[in-house]
DRENTORKOL-3810 file (N, C-alpha, C; in nm, 4 decimals):
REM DRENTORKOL-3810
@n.u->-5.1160; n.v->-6.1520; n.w->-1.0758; ca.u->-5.1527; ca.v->-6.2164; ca.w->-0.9518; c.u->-5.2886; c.v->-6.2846; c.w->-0.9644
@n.u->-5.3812; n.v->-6.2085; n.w->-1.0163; ca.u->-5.5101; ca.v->-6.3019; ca.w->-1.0362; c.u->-5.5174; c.v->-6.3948; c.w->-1.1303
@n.u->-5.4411; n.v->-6.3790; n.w->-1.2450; ca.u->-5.4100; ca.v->-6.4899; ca.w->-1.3341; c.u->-5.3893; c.v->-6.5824; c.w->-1.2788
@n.u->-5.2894; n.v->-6.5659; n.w->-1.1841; ca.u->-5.2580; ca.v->-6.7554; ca.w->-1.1536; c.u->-5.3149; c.v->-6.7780; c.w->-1.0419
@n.u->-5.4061; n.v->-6.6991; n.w->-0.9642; ca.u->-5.4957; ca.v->-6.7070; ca.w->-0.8259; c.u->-5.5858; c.v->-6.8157; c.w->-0.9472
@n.u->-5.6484; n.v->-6.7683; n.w->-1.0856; ca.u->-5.7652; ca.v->-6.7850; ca.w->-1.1270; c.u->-5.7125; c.v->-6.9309; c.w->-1.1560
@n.u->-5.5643; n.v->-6.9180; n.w->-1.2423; ca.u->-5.5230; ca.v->-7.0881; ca.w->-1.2461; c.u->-5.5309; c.v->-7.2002; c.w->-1.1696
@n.u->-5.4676; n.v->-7.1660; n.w->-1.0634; ca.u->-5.5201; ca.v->-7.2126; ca.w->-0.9894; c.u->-5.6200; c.v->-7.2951; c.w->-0.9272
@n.u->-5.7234; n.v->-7.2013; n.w->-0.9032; ca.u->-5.8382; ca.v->-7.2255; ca.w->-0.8665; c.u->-5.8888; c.v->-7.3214; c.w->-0.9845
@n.u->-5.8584; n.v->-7.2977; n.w->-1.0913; ca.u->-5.9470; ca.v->-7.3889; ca.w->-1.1920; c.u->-5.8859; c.v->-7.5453; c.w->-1.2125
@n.u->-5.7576; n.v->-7.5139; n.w->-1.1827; ca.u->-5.6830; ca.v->-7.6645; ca.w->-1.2022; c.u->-5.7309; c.v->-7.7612; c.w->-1.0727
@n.u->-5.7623; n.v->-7.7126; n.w->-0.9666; ca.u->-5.8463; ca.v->-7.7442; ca.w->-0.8391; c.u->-5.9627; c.v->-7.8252; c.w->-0.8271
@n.u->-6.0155; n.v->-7.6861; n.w->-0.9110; ca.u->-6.1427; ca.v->-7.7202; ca.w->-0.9563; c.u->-6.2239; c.v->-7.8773; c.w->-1.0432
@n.u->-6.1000; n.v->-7.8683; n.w->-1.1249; ca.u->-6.0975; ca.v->-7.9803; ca.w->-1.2394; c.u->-6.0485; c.v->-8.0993; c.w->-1.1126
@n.u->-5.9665; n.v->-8.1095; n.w->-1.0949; ca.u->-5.8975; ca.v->-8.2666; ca.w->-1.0161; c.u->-5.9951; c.v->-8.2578; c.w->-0.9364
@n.u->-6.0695; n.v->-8.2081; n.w->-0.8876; ca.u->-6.1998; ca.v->-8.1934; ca.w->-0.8063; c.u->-6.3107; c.v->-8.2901; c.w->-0.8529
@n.u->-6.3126; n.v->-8.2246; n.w->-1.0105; ca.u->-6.4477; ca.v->-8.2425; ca.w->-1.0601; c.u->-6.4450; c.v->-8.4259; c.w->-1.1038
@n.u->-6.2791; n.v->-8.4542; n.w->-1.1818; ca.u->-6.2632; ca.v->-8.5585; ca.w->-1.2169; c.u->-6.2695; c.v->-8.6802; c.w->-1.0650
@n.u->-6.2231; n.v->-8.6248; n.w->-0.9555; ca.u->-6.1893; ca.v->-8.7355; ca.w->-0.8481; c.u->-6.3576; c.v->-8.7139; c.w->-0.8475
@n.u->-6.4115; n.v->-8.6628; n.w->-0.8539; ca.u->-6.5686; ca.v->-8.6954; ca.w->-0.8244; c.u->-6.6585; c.v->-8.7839; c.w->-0.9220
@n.u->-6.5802; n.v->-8.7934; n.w->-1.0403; ca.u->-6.6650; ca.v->-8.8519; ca.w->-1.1493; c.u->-6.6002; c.v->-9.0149; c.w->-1.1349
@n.u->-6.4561; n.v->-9.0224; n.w->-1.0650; ca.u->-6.3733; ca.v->-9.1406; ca.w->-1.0447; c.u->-6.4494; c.v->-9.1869; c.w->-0.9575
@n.u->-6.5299; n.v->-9.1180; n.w->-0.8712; ca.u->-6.5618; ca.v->-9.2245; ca.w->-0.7396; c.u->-6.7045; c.v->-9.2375; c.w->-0.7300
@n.u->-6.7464; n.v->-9.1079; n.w->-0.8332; ca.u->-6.8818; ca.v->-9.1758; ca.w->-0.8758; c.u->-6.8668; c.v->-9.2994; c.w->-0.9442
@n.u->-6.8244; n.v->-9.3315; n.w->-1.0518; ca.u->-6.8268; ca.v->-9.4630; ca.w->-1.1565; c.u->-6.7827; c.v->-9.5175; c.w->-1.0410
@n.u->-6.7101; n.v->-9.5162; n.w->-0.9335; ca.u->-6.6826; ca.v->-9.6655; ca.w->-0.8656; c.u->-6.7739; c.v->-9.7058; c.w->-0.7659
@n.u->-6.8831; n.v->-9.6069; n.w->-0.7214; ca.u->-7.0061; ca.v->-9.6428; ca.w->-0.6908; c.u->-7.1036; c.v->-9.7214; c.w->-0.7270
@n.u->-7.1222; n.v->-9.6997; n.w->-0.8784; ca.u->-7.2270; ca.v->-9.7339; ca.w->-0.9702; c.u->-7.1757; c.v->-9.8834; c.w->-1.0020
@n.u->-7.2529; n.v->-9.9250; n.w->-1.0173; ca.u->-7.2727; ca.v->-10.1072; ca.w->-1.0487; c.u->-7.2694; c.v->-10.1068; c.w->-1.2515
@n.u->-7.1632; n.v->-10.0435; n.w->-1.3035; ca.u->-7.2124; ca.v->-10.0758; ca.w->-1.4516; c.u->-7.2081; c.v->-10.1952; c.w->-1.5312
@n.u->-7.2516; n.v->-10.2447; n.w->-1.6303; ca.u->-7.2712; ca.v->-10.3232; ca.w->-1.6787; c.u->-7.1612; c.v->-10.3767; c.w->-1.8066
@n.u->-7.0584; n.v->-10.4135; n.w->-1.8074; ca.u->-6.9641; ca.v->-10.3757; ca.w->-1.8880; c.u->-6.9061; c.v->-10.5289; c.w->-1.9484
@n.u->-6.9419; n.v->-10.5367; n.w->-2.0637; ca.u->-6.8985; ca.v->-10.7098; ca.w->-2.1029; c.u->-6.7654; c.v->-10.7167; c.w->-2.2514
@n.u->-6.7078; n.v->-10.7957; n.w->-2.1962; ca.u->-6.5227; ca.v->-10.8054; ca.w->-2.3094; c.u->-6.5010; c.v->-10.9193; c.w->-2.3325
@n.u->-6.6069; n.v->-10.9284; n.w->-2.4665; ca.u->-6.5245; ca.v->-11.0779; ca.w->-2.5552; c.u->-6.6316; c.v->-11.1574; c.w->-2.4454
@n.u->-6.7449; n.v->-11.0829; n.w->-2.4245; ca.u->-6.8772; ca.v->-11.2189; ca.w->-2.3749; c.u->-6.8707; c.v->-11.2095; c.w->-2.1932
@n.u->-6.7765; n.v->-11.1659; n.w->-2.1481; ca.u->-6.7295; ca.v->-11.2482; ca.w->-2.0105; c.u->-6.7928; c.v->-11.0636; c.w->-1.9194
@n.u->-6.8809; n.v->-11.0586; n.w->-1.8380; ca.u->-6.9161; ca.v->-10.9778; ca.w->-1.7493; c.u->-6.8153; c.v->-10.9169; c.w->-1.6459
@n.u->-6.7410; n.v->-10.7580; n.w->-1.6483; ca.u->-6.6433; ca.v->-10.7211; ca.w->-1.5806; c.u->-6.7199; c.v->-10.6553; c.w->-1.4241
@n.u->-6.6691; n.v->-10.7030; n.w->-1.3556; ca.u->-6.7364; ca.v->-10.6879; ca.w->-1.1995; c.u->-6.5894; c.v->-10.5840; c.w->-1.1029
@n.u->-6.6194; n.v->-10.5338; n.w->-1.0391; ca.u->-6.5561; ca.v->-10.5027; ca.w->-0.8839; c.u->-6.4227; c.v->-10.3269; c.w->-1.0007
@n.u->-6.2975; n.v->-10.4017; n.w->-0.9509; ca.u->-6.1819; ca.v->-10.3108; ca.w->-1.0013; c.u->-6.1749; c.v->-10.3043; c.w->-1.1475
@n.u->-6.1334; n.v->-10.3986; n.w->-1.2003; ca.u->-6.1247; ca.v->-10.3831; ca.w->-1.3662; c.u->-6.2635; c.v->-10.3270; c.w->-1.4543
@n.u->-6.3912; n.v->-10.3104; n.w->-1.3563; ca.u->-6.5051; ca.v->-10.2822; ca.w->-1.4269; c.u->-6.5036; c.v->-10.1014; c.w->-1.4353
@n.u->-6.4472; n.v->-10.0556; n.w->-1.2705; ca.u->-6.4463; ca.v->-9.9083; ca.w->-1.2487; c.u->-6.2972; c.v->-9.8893; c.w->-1.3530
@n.u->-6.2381; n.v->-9.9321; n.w->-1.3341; ca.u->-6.0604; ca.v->-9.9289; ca.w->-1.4292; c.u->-6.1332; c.v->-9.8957; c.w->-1.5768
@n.u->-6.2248; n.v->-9.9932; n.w->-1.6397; ca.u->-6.2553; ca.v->-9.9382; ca.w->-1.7690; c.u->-6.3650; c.v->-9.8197; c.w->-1.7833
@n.u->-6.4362; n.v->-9.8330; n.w->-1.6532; ca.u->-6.5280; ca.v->-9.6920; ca.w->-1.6983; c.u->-6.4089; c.v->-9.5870; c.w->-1.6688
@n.u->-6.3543; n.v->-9.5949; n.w->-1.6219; ca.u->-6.2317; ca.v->-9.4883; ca.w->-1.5926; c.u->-6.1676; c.v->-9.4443; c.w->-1.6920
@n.u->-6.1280; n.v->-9.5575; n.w->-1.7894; ca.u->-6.0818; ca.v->-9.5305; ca.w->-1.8948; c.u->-6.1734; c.v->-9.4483; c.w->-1.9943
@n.u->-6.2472; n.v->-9.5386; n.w->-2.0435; ca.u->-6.4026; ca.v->-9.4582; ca.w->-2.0968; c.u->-6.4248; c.v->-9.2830; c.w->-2.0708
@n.u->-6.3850; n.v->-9.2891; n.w->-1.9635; ca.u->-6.4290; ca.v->-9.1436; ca.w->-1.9184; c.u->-6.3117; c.v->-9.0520; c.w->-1.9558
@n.u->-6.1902; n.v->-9.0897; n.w->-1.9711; ca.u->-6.0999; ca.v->-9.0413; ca.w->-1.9706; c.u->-6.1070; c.v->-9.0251; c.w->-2.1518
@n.u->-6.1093; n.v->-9.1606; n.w->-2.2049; ca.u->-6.0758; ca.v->-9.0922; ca.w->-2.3421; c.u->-6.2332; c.v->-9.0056; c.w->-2.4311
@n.u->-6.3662; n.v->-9.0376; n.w->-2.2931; ca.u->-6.4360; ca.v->-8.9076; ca.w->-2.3745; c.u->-6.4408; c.v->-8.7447; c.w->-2.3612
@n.u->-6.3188; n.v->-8.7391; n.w->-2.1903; ca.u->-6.2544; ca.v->-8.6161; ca.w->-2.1881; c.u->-6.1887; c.v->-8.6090; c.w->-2.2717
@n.u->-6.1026; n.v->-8.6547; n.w->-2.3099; ca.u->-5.9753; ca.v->-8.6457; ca.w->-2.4174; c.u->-6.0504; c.v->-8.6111; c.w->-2.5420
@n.u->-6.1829; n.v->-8.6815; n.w->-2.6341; ca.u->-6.2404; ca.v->-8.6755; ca.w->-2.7530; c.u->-6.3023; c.v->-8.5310; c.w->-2.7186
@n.u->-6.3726; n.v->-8.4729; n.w->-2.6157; ca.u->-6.4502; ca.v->-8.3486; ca.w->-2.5733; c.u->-6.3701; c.v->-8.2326; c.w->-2.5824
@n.u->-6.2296; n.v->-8.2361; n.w->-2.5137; ca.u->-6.1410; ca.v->-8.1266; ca.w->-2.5154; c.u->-6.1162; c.v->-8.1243; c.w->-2.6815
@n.u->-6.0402; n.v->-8.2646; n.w->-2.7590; ca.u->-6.0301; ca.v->-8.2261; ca.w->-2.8873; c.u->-6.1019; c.v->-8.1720; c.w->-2.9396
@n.u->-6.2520; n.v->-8.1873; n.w->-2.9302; ca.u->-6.3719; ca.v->-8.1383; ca.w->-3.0470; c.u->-6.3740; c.v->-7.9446; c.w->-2.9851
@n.u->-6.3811; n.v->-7.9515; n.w->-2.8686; ca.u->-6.3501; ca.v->-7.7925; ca.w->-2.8148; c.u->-6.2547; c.v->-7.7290; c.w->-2.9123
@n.u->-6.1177; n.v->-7.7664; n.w->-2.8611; ca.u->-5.9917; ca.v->-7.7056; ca.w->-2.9535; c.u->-6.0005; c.v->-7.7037; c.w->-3.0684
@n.u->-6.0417; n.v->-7.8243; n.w->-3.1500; ca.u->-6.0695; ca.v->-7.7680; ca.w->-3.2974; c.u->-6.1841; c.v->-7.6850; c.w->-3.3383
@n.u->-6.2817; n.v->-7.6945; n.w->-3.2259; ca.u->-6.3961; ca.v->-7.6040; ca.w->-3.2637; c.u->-6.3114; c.v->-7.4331; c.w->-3.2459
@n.u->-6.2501; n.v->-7.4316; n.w->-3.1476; ca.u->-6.1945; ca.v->-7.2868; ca.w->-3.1061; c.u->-6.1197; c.v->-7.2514; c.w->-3.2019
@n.u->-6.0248; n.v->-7.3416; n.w->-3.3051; ca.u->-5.9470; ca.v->-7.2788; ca.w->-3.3861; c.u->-6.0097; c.v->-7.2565; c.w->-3.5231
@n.u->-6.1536; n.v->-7.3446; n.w->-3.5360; ca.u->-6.2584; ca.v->-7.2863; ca.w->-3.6835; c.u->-6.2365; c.v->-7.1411; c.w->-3.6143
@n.u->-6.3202; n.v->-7.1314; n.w->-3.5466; ca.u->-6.3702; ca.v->-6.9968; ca.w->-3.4668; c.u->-6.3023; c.v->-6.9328; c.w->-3.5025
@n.u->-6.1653; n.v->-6.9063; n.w->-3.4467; ca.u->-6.0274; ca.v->-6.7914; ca.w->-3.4675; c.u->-6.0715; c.v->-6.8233; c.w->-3.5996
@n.u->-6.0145; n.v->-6.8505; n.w->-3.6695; ca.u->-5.9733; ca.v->-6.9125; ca.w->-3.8053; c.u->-6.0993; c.v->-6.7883; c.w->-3.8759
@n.u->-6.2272; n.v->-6.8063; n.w->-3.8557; ca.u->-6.3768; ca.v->-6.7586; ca.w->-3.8967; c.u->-6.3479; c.v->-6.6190; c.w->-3.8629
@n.u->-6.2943; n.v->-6.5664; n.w->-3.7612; ca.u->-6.3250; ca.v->-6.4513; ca.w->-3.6589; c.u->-6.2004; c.v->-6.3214; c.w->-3.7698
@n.u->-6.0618; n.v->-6.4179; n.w->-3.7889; ca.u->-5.9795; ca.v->-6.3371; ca.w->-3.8790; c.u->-6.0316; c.v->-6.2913; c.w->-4.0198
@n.u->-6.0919; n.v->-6.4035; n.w->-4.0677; ca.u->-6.1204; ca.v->-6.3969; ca.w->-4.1970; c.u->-6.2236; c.v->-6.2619; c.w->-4.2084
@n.u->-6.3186; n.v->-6.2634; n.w->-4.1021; ca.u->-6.4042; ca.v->-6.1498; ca.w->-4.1139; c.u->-6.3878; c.v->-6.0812; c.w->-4.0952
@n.u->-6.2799; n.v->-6.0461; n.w->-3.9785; ca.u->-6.1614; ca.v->-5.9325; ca.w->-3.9398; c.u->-6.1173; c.v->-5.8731; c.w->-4.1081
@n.u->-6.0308; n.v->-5.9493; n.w->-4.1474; ca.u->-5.9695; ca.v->-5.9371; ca.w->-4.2711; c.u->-6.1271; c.v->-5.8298; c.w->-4.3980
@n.u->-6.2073; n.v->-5.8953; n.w->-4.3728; ca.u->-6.3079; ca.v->-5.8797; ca.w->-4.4752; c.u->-6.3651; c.v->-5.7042; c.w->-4.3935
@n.u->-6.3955; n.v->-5.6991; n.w->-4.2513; ca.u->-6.4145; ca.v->-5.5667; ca.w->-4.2532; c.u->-6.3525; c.v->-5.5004; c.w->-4.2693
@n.u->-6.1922; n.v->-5.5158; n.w->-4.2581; ca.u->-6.0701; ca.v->-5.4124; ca.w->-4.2832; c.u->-6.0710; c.v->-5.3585; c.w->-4.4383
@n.u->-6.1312; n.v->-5.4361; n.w->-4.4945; ca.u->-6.1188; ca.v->-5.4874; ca.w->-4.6563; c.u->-6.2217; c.v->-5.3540; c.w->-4.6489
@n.u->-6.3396; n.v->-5.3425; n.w->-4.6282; ca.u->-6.4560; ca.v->-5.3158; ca.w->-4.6558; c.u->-6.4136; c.v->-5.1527; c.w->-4.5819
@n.u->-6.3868; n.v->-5.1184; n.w->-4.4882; ca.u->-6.3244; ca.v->-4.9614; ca.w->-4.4374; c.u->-6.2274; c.v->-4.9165; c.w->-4.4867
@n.u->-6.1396; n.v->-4.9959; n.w->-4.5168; ca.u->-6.0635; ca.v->-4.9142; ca.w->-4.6345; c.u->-6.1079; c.v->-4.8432; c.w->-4.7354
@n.u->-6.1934; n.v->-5.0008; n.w->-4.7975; ca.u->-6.2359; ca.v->-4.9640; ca.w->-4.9243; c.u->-6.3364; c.v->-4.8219; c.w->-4.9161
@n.u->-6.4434; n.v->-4.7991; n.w->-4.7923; ca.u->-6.4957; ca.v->-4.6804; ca.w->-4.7448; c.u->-6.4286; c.v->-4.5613; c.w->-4.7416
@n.u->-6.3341; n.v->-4.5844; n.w->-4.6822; ca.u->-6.1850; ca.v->-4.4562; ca.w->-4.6297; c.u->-6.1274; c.v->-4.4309; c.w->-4.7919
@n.u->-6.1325; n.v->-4.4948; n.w->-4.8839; ca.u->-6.0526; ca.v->-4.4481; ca.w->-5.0297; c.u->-6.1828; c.v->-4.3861; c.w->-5.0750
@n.u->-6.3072; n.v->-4.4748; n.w->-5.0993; ca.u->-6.4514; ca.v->-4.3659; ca.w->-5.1459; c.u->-6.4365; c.v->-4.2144; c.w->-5.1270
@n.u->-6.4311; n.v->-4.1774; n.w->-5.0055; ca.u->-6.4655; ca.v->-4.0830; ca.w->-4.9232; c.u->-6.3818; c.v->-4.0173; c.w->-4.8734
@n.u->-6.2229; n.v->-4.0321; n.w->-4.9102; ca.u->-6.0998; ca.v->-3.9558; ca.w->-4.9404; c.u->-6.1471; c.v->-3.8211; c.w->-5.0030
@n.u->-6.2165; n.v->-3.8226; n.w->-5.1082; ca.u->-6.1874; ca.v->-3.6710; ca.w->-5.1547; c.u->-6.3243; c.v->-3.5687; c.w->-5.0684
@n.u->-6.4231; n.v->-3.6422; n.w->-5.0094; ca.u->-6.4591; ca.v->-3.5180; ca.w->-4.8995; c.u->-6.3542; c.v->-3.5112; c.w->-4.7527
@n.u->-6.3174; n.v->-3.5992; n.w->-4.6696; ca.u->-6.2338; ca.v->-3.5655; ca.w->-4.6053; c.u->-6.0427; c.v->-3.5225; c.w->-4.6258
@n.u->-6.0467; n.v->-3.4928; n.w->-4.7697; ca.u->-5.9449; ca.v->-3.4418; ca.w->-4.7472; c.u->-5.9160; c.v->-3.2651; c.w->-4.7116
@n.u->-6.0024; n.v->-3.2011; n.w->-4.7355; ca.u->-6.0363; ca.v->-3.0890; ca.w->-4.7167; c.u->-6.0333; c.v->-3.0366; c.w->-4.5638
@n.u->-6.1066; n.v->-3.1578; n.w->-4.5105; ca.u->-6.0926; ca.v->-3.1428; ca.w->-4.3617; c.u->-5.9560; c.v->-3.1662; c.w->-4.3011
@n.u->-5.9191; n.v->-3.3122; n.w->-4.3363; ca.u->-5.7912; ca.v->-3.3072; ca.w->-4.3358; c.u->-5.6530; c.v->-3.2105; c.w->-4.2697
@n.u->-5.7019; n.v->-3.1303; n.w->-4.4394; ca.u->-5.6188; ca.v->-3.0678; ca.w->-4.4444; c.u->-5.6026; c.v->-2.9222; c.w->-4.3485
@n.u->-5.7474; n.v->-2.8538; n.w->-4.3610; ca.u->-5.7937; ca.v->-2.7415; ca.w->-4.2266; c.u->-5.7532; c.v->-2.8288; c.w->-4.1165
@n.u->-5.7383; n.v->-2.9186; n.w->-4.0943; ca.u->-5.7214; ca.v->-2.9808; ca.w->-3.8989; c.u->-5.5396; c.v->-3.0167; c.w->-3.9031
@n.u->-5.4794; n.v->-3.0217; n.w->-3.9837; ca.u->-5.3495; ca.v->-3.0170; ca.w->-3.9896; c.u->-5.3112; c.v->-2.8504; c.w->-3.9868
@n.u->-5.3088; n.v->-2.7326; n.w->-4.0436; ca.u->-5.3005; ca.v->-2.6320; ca.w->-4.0437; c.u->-5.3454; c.v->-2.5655; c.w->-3.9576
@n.u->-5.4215; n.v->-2.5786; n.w->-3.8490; ca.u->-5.4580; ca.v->-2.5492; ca.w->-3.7231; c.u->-5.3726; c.v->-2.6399; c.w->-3.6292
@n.u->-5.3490; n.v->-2.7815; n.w->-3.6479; ca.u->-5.2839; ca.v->-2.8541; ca.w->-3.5405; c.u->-5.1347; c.v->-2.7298; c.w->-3.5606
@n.u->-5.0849; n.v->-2.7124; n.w->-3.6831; ca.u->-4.9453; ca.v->-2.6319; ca.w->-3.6708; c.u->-4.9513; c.v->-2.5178; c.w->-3.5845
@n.u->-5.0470; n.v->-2.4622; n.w->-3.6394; ca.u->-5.0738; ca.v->-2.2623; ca.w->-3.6110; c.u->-5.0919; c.v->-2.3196; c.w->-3.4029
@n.u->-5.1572; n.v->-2.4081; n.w->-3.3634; ca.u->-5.1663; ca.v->-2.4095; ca.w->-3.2220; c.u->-5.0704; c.v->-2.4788; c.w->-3.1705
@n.u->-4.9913; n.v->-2.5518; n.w->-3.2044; ca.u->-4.8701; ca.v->-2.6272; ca.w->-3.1696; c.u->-4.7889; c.v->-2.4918; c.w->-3.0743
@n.u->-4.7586; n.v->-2.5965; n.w->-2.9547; ca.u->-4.6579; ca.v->-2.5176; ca.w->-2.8909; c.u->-4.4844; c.v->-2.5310; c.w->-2.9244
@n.u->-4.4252; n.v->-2.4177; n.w->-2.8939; ca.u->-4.3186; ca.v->-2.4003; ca.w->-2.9482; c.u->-4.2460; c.v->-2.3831; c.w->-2.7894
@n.u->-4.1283; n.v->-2.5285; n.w->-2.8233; ca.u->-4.0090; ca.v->-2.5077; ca.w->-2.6944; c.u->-3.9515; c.v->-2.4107; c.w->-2.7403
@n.u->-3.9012; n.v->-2.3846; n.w->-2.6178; ca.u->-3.7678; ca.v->-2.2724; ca.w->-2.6005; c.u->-3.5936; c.v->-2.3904; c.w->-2.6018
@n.u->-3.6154; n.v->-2.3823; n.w->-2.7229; ca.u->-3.4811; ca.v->-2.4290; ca.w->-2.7415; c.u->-3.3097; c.v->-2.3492; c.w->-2.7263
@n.u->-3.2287; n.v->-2.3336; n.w->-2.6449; ca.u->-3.0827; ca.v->-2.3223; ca.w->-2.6613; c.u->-3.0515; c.v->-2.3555; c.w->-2.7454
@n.u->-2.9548; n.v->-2.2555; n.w->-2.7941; ca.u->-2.8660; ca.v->-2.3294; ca.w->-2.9098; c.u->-2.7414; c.v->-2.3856; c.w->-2.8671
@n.u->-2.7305; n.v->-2.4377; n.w->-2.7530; ca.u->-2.6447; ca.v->-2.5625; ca.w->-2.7205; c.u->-2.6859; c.v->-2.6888; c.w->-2.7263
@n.u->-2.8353; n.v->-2.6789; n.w->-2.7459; ca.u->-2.9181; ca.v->-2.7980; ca.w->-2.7509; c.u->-2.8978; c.v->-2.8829; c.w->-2.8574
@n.u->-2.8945; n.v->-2.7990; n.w->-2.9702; ca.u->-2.8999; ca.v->-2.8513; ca.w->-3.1046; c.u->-2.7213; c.v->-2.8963; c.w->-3.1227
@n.u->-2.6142; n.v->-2.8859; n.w->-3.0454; ca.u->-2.5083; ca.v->-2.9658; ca.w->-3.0690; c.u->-2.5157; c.v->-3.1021; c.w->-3.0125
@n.u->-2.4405; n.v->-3.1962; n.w->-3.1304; ca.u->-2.4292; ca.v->-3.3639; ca.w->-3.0473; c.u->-2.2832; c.v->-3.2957; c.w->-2.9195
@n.u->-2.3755; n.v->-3.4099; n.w->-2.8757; ca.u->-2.2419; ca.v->-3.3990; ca.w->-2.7263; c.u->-2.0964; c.v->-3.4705; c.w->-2.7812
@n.u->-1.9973; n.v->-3.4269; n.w->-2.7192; ca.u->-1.8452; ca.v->-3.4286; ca.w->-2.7539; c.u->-1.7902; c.v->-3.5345; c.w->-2.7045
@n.u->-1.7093; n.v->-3.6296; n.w->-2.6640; ca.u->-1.6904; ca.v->-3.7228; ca.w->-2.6545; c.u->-1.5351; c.v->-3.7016; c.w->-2.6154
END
């Protein structure tokens, strides 16, 4: 439920943020020239529009590929501490096996014991 309360809210948020940046640029007087000739009024906000759009588009890409170095970085070191506690956990095998082994032989000796029927132990008949 809060997942998509939070979706929500953020997809909101965004058409929010963009209709505000749309009607800012169509406020602003920019200066915008194609092939020499000065773009004025609709086609001037139309290309900052565009502009804006494909440096959202270039911003989200550089995000996403930055996020998947990241993962990408985050496994590898994953991988490398697993590497590295193992390699600890085989060192140091022959003092904890002793313990080990006393904490298994106590887990038995305190283990509780059902009261099993011996109708229990037949498969059912069919």
């Amino acid at each position: 439920m809060f997942k998509k309360a939070f979706l929500w809210v953020l997809i909101v948020a965004t058409v929010l943020l963009l209709l505000g940046y749309y009607f800012g640029a169509a406020g602003v007087h920019y200066s915008i020239t194609v092939n020499g000739e000065k773009m004025h009024g609709f086609p001037g906000v139309a290309l900052v529009t565009g502009g804006l759009l494909a440096a959202g588009l270039a911003v989200t890409g550089a995000l996403a590929l930055a996020a998947l170095v990241f993962a990408g970085a985050s496994m590898l070191l994953l991988g490398a501490f697993a590497i590295f506690f193992v390699g600890l956990l085989c060192v140091l095998s022959p003092v904890w096996a002793p313990v080990a082994g006393v904490a298994v032989v106590i887990a038995l000796l305190v283990r509780k014991r059902s009261n099993k029927k011996s109708h229990d132990a037949d498969p059912p008949s069919y």
